[in-house]
Residue, then its C-alpha position, 0 to 999 in steps of 0.5 A: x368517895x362515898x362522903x364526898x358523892x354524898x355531900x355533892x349530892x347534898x350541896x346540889x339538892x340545896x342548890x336547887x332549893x333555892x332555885x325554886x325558892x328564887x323563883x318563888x320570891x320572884x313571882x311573889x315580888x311579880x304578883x304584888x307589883x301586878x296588883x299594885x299597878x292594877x289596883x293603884x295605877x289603873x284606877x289613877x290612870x282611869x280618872x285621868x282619862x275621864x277628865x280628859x275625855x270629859x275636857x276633849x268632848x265638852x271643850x267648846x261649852x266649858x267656862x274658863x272655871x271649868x276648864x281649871x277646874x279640870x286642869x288641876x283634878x289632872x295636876x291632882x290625878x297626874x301627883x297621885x300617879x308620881x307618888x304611887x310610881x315612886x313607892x312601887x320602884x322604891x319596893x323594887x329598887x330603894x333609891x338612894x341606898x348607894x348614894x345616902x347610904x344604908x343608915x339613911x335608906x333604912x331611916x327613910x324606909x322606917x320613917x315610911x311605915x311611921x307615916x302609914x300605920x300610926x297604931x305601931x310605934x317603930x323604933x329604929x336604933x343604929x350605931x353613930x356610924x356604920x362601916x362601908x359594907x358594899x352594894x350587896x350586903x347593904x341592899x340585903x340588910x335592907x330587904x331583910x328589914x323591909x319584909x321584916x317589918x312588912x311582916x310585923x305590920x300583917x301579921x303580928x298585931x304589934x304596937x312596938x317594932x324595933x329596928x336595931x343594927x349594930x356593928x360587931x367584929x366581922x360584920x353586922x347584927x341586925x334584929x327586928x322585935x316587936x310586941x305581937x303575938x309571935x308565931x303559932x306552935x306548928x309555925x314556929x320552925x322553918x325549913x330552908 
């Protein structure tokens, strides 16, 4: 009875463990979300409104020229805001993972890094097919790899990342590699 109490003990504790730990990626995920609405769309949102006080006080003296000079900074304004809406909900939520697939959304998202650090060259090796492992396992394949890469990309000051995802009997092996410079010694455990 004494194990037992123990082991309940035990299993509550790393229960309320990843509570906090749940909470914690939360207010994370908040934060960056917050800033990225703030600093991206805020400053988008701001231009709009300047084009278009500037078109509501001025109406009456503009030229034609001006007034589709206007009009297509606000097309320009109103494509940027589209764009950064749609990487925001792709961090939230990757579109398309259980329409085209895990294989798919994990090439989208690896393509997505290529566009934007060109000094990392990212690799992405997957199997010719991958078996149907549900929702779940496959928004959390997807995560695993979006932080992962999301790491290497802050922190590593990498020139390689591979992405690798095989299939084995019983389920997936996912690795992420890269060339950087590793963890510090006093970092290198972690404690869940």
């Amino acid at each position: 009875i004494t194990h037992l109490a123990r082991t309940l003990a035990d299993a509550r504790g790393a229960q309320h463990a990843l509570a906090r730990q749940l909470i914690t990626v939360q207010e994370d995920e908040r934060r960056v979300l917050a800033r990225e609405l703030h600093d991206e769309m805020g400053q988008t949102l701001t231009a709009l409104n300047v084009t278009a006080t500037h078109l509501a006080r001025h109406a009456n003296m503009l030229t034609r020229d001006a007034v589709a000079e206007c009009a297509t900074d606000l097309r320009r304004e109103i494509r940027t805001c589209g764009e950064q809406l749609r990487a925001m909900l792709k961090t939230l939520r990757p579109h398309g993972l259980h329409a085209a697939g895990l294989a798919q959304t994990l090439r989208e998202l690896v393509l997505g890094w290529r566009a934007r650090h060109t000094d990392i060259d990212f690799e992405l090796d997957l199997p010719m097919q991958l078996p149907d492992v549900g929702e779940l396992l496959s928004l959390t394949v997807y995560r695993v790899v979006q932080e992962a890469v999301t790491n290497v990309v802050r922190h590593s000051g990498a020139s390689l990342c591979v992405v690798r995802l095989a299939v084995r009997t019983g389920g997936l092996v996912l690795e992420v590699r890269d060339d950087g410079r590793g963890l510090p010694e006093e970092g290198a455990t972690w404690h869940g």
